[in-house]
C-alpha positions in Angstrom: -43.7 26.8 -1.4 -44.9 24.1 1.4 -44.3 25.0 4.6 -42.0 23.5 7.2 -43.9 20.7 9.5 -42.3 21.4 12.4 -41.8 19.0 15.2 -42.1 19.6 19.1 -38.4 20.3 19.1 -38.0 22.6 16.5 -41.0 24.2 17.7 -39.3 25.0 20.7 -36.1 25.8 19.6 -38.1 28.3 17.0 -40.3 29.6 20.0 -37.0 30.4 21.9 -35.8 32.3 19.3 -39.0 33.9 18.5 -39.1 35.6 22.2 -35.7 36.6 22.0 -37.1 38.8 18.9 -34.5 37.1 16.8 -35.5 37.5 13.0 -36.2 34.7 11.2 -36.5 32.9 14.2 -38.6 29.7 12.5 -36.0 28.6 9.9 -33.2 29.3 12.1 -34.4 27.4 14.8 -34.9 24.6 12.4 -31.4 24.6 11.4 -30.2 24.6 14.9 -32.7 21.8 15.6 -30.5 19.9 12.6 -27.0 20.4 13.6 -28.0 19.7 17.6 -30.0 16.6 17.0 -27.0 15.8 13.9 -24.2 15.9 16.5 -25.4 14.4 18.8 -27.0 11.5 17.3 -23.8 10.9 15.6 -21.6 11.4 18.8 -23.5 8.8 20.5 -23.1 6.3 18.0 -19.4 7.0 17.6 -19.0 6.0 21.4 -21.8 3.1 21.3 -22.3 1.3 18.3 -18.3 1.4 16.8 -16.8 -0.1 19.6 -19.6 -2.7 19.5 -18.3 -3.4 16.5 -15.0 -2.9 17.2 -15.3 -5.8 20.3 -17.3 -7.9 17.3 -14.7 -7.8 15.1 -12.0 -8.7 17.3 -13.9 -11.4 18.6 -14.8 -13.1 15.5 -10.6 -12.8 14.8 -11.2 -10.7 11.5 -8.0 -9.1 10.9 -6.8 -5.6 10.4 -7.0 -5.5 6.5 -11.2 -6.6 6.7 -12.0 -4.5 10.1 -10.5 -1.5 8.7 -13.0 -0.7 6.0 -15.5 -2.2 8.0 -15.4 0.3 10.8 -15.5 3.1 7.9 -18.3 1.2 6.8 -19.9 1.8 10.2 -18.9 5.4 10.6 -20.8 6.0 7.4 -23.7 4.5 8.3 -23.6 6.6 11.3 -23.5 9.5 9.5 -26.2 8.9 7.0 -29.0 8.0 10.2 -27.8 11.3 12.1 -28.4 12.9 9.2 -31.7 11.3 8.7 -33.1 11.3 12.1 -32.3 15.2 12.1 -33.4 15.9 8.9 -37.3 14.9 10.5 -36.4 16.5 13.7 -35.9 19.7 12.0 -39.2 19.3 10.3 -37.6 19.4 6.9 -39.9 16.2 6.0 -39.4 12.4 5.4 -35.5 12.0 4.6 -35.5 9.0 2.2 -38.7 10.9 0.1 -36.3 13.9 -0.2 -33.4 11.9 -1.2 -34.6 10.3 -3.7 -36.0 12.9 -5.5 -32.4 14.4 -5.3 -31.2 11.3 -6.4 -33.1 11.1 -9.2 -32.2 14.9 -10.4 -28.7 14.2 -9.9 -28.5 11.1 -10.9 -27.0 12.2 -14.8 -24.4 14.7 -13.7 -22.9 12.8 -10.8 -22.6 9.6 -12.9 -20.3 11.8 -15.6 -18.8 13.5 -12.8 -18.1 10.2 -10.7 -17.0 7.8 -13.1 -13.0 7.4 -11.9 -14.5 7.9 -8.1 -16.9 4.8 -9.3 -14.1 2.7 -11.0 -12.0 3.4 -7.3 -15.1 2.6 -5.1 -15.3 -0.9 -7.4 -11.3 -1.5 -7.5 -11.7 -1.4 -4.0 -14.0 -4.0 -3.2 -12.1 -5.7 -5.3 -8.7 -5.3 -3.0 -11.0 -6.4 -0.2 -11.9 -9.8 -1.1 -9.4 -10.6 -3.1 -6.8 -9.5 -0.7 -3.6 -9.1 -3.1 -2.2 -6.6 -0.5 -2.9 -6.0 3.0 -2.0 -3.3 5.2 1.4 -3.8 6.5 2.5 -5.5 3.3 5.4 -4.1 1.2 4.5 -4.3 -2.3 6.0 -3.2 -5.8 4.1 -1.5 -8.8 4.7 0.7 -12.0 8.3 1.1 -11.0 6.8 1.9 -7.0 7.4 0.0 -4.2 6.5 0.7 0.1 4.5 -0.4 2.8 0.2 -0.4 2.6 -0.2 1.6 6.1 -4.3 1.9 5.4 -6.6 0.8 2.1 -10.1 2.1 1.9 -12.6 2.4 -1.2 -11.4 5.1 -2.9 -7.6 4.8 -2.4 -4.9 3.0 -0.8 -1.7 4.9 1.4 1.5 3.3 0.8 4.5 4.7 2.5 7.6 5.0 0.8 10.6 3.2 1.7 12.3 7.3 1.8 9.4 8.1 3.8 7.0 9.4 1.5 3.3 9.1 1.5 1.9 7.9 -1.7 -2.0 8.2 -2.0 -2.4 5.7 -4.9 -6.1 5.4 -6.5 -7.5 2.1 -6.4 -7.9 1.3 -9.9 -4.2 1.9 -10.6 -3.5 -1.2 -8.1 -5.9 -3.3 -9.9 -5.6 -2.7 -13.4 -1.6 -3.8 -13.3 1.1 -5.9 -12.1 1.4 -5.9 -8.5 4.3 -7.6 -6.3 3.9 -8.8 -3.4 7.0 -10.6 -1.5 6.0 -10.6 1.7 2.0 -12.7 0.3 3.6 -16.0 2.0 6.0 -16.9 5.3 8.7 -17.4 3.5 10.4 -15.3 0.9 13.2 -16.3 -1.0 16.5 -13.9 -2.2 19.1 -14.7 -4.9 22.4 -13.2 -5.3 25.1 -13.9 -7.9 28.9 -13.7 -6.9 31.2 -13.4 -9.2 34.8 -15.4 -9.2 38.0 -15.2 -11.4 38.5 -18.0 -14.0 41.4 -19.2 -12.1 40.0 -19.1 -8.5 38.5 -22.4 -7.1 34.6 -23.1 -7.8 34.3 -26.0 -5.2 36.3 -23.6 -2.7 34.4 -20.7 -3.6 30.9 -22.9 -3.3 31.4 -23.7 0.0 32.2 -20.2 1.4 28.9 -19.1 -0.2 27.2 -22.4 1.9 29.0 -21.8 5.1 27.8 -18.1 5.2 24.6 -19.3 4.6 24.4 -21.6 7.4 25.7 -19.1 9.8 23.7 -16.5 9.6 20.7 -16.6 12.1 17.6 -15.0 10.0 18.7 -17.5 7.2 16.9 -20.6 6.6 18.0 -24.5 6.9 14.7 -25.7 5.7 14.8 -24.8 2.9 18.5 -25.5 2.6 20.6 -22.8 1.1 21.9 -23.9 -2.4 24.5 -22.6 -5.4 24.8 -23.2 -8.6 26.8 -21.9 -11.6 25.1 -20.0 -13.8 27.1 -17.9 -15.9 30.4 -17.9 -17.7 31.1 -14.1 -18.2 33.4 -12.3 -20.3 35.8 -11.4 -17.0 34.3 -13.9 -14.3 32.1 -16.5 -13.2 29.0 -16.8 -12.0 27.8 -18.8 -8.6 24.0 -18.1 -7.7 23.3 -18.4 -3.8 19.7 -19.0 -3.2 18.5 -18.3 0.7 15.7 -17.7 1.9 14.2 -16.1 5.0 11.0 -16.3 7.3 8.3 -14.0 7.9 10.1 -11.5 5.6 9.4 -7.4 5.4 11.4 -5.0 3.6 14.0 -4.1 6.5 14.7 -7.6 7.1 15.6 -8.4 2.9 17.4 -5.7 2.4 19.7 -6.0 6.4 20.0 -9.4 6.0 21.5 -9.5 2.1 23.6 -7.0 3.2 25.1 -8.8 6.2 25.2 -12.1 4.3 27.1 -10.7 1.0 29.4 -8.9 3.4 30.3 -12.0 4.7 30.9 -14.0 1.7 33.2 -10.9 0.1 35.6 -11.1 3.6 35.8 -14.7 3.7 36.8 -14.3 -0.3 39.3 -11.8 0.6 40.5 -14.7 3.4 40.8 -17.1 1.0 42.3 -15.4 -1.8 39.7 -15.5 -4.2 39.0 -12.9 -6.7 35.8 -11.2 -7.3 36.5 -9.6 -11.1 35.8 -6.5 -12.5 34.9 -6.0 -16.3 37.6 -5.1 -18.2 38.8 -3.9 -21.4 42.4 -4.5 -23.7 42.4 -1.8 -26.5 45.6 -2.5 -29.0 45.9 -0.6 -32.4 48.9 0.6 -34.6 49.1 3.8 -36.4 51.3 3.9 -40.1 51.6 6.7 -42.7 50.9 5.9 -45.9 51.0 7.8 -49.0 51.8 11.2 -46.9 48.1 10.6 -44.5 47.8 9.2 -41.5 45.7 6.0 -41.1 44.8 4.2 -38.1 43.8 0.5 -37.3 42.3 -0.9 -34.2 41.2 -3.4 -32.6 39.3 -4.9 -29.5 
């Protein structure tokens, strides 16, 4: 077994120990030498180099959904030379030698034992540069939907619209459908009402365009619109198209609300029916023959 080279701080730390008759006093006070050079190379980073890059990164405009995994980026790095620079302080040898000769044991096992933390680590370099999501957006998957509050390389946190944190892997975002509404400024909402045969489509058209018109969060550019698109069993169907600006979940689902709630009482104003489905069951019954024997129809 080679022995421990030890450097002038370890040496101390070791000699210390040693005349405090502590046992074992030269590996300990190589350990100690490790975690005290570890913290404190890392704390000093933490307070200088990330907000260096933290000012950088504001400065250069990149937003939230880049500087994110960039500052983990940073705190990793951190990590990695405290570890190194106390690894040598310790005397435990040349860091990057020892490494790689773990490395290179290792290499087999951790590639078997890694491969869904691998296929997360590459779906999430994909979600950073392709940028389908970022954080803030409120997007829908595998029957899912919620807000991205923070994406890094392994998985992305997307809270619930109940309140719920969901802590989805990586690859699940990238190997499917995602929906994104809120991707552009604008976001468009349909919403078909339905009238009674005998009620007024013109009338009922204009209602639908007034409402529109009058509500603040909807748009004029582009116009509101209605068409008919369906002749139902028990009603007809008039499609309002809106749309709104700079859209999130809150705002869709408040300002549908407050729209169709307007539209139903101006109905109810104007004496226009909004039909329910319905059903007319006849039959007959007649004895014949001493049995009973029924006919019906829809």
């Amino acid at each position: 077994m080679s022995e421990i080279a030890f450097t002038p701080m370890a040496g101390f730390v070791s000699d210390l120990l040693a005349e405090q008759s502590v046992p074992y006093a030269e590996p300990i006070g190589s350990a100690l030498t490790f975690v005290i050079v570890l913290a404190t190379v890392y704390l000093l980073g933490r307070a200088t180099i990330q907000p260096l890059v933290r000012r950088g990164l504001r400065a250069r405009g990149v937003d939230k959904h880049a500087s994110v995994p960039l500052l983990k980026l940073t705190r990793g790095i951190l990590v990695f030379v405290a570890v190194a620079v106390a690894f040598q302080m310790a005397g435990f040898g040349n860091f990057l030698t020892s490494l790689a000769t773990i490395a290179a044991a290792a290499t087999l096992a951790i590639g078997f034992a890694m491969q869904d933390v691998i296929a997360n680590f590459v779906a999430g370099v994909f979600i950073f540069t392709d940028k389908p999501f970022r954080i803030g957006d409120w997007i829908e998957w595998d029957g899912h939907s919620g807000v991205v509050e923070d994406i890094s390389l392994r998985v992305t946190r997307i809270r619930t619209f109940d309140n719920e944190l969901l802590t989805v892997p990586n690859s699940n975002l990238t190997s499917g459908v995602i929906k994104n509404p809120v991707a552009k400024e604008q976001l468009r909402m349909k919403f078909t009402f339905g009238i009674g045969y005998d009620d007024d489509v013109d009338e009922a058209t204009e209602i639908i365009l007034e409402e529109a018109t009058a509500h603040d969060e909807i748009l004029d550019d582009p116009e509101p619109s209605v068409r008919l698109v369906e002749l139902g069993d028990s009603s007809v169907g008039l499609q309002s198209r809106i749309w709104i600006d700079n859209p999130s979940r809150a705002d869709f689902v408040k300002t549908r609300a407050e729209y169709v709630q307007a539209v139903k009482e101006r109905f109810d104003e104007a004496d226009i029916n909004i039909p329910y489905p319905n059903r007319t069951i006849g039959g007959e019954l007649a004895v014949e023959g001493g049995g009973l024997a029924e006919s019906a129809e829809r």
